[in-house]
C-alpha positions in Angstrom: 149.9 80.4 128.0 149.1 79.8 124.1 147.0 81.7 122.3 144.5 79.2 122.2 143.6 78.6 125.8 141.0 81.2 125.6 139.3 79.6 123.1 139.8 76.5 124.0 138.3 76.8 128.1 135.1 78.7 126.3 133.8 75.8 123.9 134.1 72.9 126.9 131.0 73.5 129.1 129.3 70.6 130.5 128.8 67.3 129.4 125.4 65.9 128.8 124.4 65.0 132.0 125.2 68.6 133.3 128.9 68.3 134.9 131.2 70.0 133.7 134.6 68.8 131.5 137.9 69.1 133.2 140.4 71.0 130.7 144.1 70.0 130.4 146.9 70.9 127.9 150.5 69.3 128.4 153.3 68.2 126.5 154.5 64.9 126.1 156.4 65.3 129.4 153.3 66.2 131.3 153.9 69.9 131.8 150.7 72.0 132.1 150.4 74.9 129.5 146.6 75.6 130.0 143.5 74.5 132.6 140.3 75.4 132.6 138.7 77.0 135.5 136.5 74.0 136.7 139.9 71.6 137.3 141.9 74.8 138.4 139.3 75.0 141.2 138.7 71.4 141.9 142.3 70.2 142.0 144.8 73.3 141.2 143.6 75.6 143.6 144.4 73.6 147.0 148.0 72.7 145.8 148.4 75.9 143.7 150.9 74.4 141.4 151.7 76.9 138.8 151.7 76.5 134.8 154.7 75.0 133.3 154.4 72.4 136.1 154.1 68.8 135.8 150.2 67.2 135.5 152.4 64.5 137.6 152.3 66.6 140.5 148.4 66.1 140.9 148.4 62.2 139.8 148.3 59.1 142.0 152.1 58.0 141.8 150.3 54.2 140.9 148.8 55.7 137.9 151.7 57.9 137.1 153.3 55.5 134.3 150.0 54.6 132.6 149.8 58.0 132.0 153.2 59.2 131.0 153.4 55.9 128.6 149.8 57.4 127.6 150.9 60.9 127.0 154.2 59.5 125.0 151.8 57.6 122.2 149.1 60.6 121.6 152.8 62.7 121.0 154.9 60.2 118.8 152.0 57.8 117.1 149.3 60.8 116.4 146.6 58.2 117.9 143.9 59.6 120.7 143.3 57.6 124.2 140.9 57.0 126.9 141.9 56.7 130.7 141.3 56.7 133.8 143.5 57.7 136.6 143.4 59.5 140.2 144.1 63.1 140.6 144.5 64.4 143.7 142.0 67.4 145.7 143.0 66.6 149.4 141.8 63.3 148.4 142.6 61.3 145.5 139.3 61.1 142.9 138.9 58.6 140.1 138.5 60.7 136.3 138.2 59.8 133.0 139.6 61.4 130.8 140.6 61.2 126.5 143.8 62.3 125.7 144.6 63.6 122.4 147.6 65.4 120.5 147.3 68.7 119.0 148.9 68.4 116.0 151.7 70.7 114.3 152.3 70.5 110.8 155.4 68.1 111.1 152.9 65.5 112.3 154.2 65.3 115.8 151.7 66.3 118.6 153.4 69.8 120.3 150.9 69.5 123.0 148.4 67.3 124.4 144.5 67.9 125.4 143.1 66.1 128.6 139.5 66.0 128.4 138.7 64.9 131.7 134.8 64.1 133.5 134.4 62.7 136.9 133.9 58.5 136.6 
């Protein structure tokens, strides 16, 4: 895990109308490196796929493209993005989420954060 995931899963509480934010970091490829407790339990914890895994895993194979083309232009164009895709918890739920790079100081997004909220 990276040194910020601590920090990171303690400022993202709820969202203004009380629910809380779903908490992703991946890289470009779509390989978890951090969730926060609220998706671990509402989508991780059934499935129990590990860190270092692929977000892919938990995604609706018909939204699975939309999001890897997604995750590829917060990495290589430095821009931020809003989507909506299905992740899977026994059922397949609809989320919204905006997707933006964490930058390094080469310009090119090591990581990704997933701020998700159920649509």
């Amino acid at each position: 895990m990276t040194t910020y995931g601590k920090a990171i899963g303690d400022w993202v509480g709820a969202s203004n109308d009380g629910r809380p934010y779903y908490l992703v970091v991946t890289d470009a490829k779509g390989r978890m490196s951090f969730t926060n407790a609220h998706f671990y339990s509402s989508f991780q914890a059934a499935q129990a796929p590990a860190i270092r895994t692929s977000f892919f895993n938990l995604v609706h194979q018909s939204d699975r493209q939309q999001l890897m083309e997604t995750l590829s232009r917060c990495s290589l164009r430095q821009e931020a993005a809003n989507i909506e895709f299905r992740v899977k918890n026994g059922q397949f739920q609809w989320v919204k989420w905006e997707l933006s790079g964490i930058r390094r100081p080469e310009n090119m997004s090591e990581q990704i954060l997933c701020l998700g909220k159920d649509k």
